[in-house]
Short mmCIF file of the C-alpha atoms (twelve columns), coordinates in Angstrom:
data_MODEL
# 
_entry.id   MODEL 
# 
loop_
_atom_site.group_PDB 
_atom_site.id 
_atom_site.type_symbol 
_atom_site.label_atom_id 
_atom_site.label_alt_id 
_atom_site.label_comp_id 
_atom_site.label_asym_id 
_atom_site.label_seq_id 
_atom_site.Cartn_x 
_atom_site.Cartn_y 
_atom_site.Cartn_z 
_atom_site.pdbx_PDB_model_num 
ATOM 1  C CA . UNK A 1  37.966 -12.405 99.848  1 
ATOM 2  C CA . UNK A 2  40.953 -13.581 101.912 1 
ATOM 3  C CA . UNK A 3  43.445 -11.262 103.437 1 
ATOM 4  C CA . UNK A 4  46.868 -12.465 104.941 1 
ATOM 5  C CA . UNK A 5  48.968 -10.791 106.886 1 
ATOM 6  C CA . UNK A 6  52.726 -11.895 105.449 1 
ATOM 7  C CA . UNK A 7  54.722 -9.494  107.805 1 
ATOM 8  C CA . UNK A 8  54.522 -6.910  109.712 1 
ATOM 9  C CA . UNK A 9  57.013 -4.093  111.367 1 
ATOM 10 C CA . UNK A 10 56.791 -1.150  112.791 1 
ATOM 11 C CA . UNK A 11 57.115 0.657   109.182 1 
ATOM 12 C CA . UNK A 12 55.144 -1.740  106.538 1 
ATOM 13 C CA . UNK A 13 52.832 -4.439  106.477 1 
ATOM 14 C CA . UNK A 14 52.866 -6.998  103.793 1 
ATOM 15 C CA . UNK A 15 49.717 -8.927  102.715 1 
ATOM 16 C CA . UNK A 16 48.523 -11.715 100.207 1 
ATOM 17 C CA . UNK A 17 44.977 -10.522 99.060  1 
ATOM 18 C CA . UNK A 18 43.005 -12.679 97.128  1 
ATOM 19 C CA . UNK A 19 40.053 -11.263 95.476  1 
ATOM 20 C CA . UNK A 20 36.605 -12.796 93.730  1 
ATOM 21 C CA . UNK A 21 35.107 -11.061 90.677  1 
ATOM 22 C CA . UNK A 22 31.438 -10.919 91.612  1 
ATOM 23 C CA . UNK A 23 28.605 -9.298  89.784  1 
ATOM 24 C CA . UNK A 24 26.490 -9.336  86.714  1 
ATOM 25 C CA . UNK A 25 27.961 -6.198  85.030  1 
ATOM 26 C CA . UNK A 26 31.315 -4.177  84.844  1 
ATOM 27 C CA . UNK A 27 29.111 -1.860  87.696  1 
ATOM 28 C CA . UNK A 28 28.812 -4.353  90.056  1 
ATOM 29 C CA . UNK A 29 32.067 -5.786  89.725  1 
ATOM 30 C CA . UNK A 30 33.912 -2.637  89.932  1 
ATOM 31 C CA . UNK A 31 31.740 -1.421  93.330  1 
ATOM 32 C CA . UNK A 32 32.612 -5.462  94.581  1 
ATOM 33 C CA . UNK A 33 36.443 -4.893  94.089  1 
ATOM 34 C CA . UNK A 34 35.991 -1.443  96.067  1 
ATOM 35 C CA . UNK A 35 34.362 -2.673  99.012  1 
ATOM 36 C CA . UNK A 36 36.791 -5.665  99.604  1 
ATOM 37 C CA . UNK A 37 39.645 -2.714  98.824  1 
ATOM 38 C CA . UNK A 38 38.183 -0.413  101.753 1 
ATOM 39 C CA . UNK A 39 38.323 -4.313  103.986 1 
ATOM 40 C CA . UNK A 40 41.836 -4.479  103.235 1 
ATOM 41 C CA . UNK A 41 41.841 -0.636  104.248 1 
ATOM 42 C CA . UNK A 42 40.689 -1.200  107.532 1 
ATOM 43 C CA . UNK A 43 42.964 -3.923  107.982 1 
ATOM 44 C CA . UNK A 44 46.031 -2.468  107.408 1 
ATOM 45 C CA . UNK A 45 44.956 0.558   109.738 1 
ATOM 46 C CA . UNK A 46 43.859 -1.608  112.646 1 
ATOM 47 C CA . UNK A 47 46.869 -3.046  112.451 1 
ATOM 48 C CA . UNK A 48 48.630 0.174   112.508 1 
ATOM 49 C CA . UNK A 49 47.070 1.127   115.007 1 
ATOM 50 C CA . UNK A 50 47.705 -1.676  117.410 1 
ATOM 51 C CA . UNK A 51 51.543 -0.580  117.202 1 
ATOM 52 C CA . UNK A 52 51.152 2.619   117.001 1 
ATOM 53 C CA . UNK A 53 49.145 2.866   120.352 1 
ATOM 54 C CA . UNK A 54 50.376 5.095   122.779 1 
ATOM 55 C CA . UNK A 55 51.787 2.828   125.990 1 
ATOM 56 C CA . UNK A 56 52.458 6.031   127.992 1 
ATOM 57 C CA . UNK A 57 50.430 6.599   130.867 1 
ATOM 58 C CA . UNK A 58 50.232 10.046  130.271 1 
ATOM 59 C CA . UNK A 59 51.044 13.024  127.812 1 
ATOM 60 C CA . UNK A 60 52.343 16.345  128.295 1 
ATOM 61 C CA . UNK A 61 50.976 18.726  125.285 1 
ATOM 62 C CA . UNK A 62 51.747 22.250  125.525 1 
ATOM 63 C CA . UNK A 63 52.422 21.845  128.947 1 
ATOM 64 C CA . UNK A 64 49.343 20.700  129.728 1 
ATOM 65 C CA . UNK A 65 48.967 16.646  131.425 1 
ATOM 66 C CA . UNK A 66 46.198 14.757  129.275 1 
ATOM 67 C CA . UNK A 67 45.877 10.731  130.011 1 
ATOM 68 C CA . UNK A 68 44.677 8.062   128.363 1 
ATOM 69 C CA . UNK A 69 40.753 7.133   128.629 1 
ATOM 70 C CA . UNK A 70 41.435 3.821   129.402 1 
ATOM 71 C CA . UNK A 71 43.580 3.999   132.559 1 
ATOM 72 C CA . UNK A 72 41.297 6.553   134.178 1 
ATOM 73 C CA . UNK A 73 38.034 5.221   135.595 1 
ATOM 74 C CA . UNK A 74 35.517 7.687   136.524 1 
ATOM 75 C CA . UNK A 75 36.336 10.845  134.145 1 
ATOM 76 C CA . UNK A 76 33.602 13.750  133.155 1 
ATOM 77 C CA . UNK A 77 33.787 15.501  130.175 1 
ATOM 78 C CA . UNK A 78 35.369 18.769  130.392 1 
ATOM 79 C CA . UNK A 79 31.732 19.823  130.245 1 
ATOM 80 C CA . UNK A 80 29.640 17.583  132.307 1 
ATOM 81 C CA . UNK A 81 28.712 18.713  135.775 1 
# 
């Protein structure tokens, strides 16, 4: 399978999926086209994720402060000692 990544925004991504029947029966074929479809899945989210990420340093929820893990160093778990 190839996936291509035609464009991308901050609203849509459009792709050019190309897709190889495999298998000896309709079964096989059918679970082949739905593992390559959960690929392209994964895809699409990574890459929705990458510009979706949050570039703030920090959040204010309920007026409570929560950071990012990655620009701390050195955090516990509210319940580690």
């Amino acid at each position: 399978m190839s996936i291509k990544i035609i464009s991308s925004d901050d609203k849509s991504v459009k792709l050019e999926v190309v897709i190889n029947f495999e298998g000896d029966s309709f079964l096989e074929t059918e679970e082949h086209i739905m593992n390559e479809i959960n690929k392209i899945g994964q895809k699409v989210t990574q890459n929705a994720m990458e510009k979706l990420e949050i570039k703030e340093n920090k959040i204010v929820v309920n007026k409570q402060t929560l950071y990012a893990k990655k620009k701390l160093k050195h955090t516990n778990h509210l319940m580690e000692k």
